[in-house]
C-alpha positions in Angstrom: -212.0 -148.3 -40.6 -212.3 -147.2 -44.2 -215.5 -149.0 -46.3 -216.4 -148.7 -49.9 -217.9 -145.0 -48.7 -214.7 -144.2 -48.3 -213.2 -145.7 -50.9 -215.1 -143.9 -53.5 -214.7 -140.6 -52.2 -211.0 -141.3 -53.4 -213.0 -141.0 -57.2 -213.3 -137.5 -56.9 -209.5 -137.1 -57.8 -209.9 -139.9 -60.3 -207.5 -139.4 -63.4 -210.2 -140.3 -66.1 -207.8 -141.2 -68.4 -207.4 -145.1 -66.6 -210.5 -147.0 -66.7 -211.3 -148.9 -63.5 -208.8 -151.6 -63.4 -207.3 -154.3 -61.8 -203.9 -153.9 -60.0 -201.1 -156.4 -59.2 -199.9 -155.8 -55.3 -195.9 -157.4 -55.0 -195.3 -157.1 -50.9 -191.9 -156.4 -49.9 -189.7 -159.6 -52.4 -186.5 -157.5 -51.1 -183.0 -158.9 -50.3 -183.1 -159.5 -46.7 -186.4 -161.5 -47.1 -184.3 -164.2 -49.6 -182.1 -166.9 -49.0 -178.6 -165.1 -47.6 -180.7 -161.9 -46.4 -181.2 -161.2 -42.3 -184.6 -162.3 -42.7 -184.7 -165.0 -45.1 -188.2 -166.3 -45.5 -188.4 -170.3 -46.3 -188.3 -170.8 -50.3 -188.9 -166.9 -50.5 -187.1 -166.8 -54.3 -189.9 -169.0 -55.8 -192.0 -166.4 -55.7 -190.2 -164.1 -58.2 -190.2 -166.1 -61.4 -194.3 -165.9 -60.6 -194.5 -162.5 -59.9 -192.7 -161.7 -62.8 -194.9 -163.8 -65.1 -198.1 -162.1 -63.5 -196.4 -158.7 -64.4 -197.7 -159.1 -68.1 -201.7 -159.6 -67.3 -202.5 -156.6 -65.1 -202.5 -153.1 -66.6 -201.0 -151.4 -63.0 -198.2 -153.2 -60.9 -197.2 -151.8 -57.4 -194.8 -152.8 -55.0 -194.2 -152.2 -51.0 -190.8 -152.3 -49.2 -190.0 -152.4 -46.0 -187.7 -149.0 -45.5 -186.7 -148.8 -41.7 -184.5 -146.7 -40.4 -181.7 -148.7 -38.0 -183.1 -147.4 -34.5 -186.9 -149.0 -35.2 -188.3 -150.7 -32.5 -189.3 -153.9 -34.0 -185.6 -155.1 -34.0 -184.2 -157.2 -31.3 -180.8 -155.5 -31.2 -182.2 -152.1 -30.1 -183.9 -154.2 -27.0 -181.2 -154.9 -24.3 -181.9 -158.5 -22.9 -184.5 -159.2 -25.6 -184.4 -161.5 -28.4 -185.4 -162.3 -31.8 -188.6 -163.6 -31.9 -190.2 -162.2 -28.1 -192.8 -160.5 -27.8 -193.2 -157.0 -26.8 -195.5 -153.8 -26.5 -194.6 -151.0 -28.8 -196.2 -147.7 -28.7 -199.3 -149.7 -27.4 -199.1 -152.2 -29.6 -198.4 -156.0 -29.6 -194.8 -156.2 -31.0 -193.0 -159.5 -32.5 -188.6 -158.8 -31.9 -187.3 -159.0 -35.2 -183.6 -159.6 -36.5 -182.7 -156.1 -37.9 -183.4 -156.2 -41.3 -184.4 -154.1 -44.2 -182.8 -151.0 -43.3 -182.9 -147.7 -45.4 -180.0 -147.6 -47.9 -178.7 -150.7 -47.4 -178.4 -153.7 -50.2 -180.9 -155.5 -48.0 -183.4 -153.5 -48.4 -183.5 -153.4 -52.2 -186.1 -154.5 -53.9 -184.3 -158.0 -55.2 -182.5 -158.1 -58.5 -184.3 -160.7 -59.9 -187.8 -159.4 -59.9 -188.5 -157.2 -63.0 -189.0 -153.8 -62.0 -189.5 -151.8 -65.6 -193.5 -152.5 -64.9 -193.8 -151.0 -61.3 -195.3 -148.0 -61.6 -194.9 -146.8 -57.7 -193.0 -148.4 -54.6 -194.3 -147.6 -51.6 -192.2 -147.6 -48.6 -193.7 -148.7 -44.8 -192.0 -149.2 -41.8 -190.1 -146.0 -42.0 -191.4 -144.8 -37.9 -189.5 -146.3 -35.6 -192.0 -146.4 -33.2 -194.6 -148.6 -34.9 -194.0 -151.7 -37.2 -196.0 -151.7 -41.0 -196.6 -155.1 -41.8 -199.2 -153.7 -44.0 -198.8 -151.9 -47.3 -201.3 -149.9 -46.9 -201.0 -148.5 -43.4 -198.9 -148.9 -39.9 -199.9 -151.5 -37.5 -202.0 -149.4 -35.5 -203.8 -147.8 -38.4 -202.5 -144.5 -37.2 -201.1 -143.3 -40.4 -201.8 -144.5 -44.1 -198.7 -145.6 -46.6 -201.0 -143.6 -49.3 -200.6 -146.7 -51.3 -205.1 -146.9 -51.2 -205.7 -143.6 -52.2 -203.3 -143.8 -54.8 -204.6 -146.7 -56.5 -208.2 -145.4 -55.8 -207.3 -142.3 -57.9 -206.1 -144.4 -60.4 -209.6 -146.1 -60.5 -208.8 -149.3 -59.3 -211.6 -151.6 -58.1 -210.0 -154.9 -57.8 -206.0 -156.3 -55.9 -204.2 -158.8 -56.0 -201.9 -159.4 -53.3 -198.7 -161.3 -53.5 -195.1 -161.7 -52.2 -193.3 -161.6 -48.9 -194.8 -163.4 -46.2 -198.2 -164.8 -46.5 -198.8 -165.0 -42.2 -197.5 -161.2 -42.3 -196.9 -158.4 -44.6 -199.1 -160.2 -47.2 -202.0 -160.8 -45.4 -201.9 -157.6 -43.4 -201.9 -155.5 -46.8 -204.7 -158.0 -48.2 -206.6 -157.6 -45.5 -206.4 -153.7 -45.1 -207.0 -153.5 -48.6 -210.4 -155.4 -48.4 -211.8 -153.2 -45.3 -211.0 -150.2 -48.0 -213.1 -151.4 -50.2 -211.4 -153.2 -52.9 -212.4 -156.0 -54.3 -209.1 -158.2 -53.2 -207.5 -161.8 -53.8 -204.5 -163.5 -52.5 -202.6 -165.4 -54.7 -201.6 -168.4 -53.1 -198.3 -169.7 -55.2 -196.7 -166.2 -55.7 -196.9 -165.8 -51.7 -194.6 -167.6 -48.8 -194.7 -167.7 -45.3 -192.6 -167.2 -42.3 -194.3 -170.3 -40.5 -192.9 -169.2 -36.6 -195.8 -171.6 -35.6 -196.5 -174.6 -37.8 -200.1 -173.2 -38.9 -199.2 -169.5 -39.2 -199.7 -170.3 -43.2 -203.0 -171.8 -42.9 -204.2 -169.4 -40.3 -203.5 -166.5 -42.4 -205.3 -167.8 -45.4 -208.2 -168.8 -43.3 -208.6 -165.3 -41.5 -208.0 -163.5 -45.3 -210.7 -165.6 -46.6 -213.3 -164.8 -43.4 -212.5 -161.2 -44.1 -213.9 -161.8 -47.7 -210.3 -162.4 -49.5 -210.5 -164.9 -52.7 -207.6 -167.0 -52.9 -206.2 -167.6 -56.6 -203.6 -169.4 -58.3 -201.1 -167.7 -60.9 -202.1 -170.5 -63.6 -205.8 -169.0 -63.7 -204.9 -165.9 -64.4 -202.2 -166.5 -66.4 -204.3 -168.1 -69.2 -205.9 -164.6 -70.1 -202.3 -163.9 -70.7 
């Protein structure tokens, strides 16, 4: 797994012209992850009026989106007698059915209208093998192949994320969590993030295993007030 070691040696293709910075992190807040989409995450829309607001304090906003094509292997449909929700090995890995969702070209896969998009700088697409899931942004769920989202914001020279969006117990926390064993400094913040919940203490388990893996949580009000 990559360490700050690593991490640095993304600094020799630093552009100097950023200082180090801090970076805003906006998982997957697409269509078919809000109310009316195929995979609507509970109260998933609150977290776009705070993600936009926590556009205007960071000096480098990203996004990730979940890009898959219609055959991947995570979706219940492509499965005969399988169901949404069962579990499954994949490639080797531990596999969670999904409805299908988020497919390539489709309106559910958009990034949704509502958030403000003239700040992104880069969206980063995962997911896109269908023969391995990519809950995180940063790479596939068997760390077999990077998204290139942490080089690229090493060679910006960023030192420090903050992760947000689309859902806490699973993109969210997989892409804070990757990003902290990279060697970024990295915090979750807690009200512009929502969960799935399949079990009643996904949520809390999620925060709890970010926060053992040295993950800050943060509200949006605190660092809104350097706004």
């Amino acid at each position: 797994m990559f360490g700050p070691a690593k991490l640095w040696s993304f600094f020799a293709n630093v552009n100097w012209s950023f200082s180090f910075m801090k970076a805003l992190i906006l998982v997957d807040i697409q269509n078919d992850f809000l109310p009316g989409g195929a995979l609507p995450v509970p109260n998933g829309e609150a977290v776009i009026p705070v993600a936009n607001n926590l556009q205007a304090v960071f000096p480098l906003v990203v996004a990730t989106q979940d890009w898959h094509p219609a055959d991947h292997g995570s979706f219940a449909g492509n499965h005969p007698g399988k169901k949404v929700f069962d579990q499954i090995e994949l490639n080797g890995l531990p596999q969670t059915l999904w409805p299908k969702h988020c497919v390539q070209n489709t309106r559910g896969a958009e990034i949704a209208a509502a958030l403000k998009q003239d700040r992104i700088a880069r969206i980063f697409s995962k997911g896109t093998d269908k023969g391995i899931d990519s809950y995180s942004g940063l790479f596939d769920n068997g760390h077999r192949k990077s998204t290139g989202l942490g080089e690229w914001l090493g060679a910006q020279g960023v030192i420090e994320v903050f992760v947000c969006g689309l859902a806490t117990d699973y993109c969210v926390k997989f892409t804070a969590l990757d990003a902290a064993q990279m060697g970024f400094k990295t915090r979750f913040i807690e009200d512009a993030s929502r969960g799935v919940n399949l079990r009643p203490d996904d949520v809390a388990n999620a925060i709890a295993q970010m926060k053992r893996s040295g993950v800050k949580v943060a509200q949006s009000a605190e660092l809104l007030v350097s706004k």
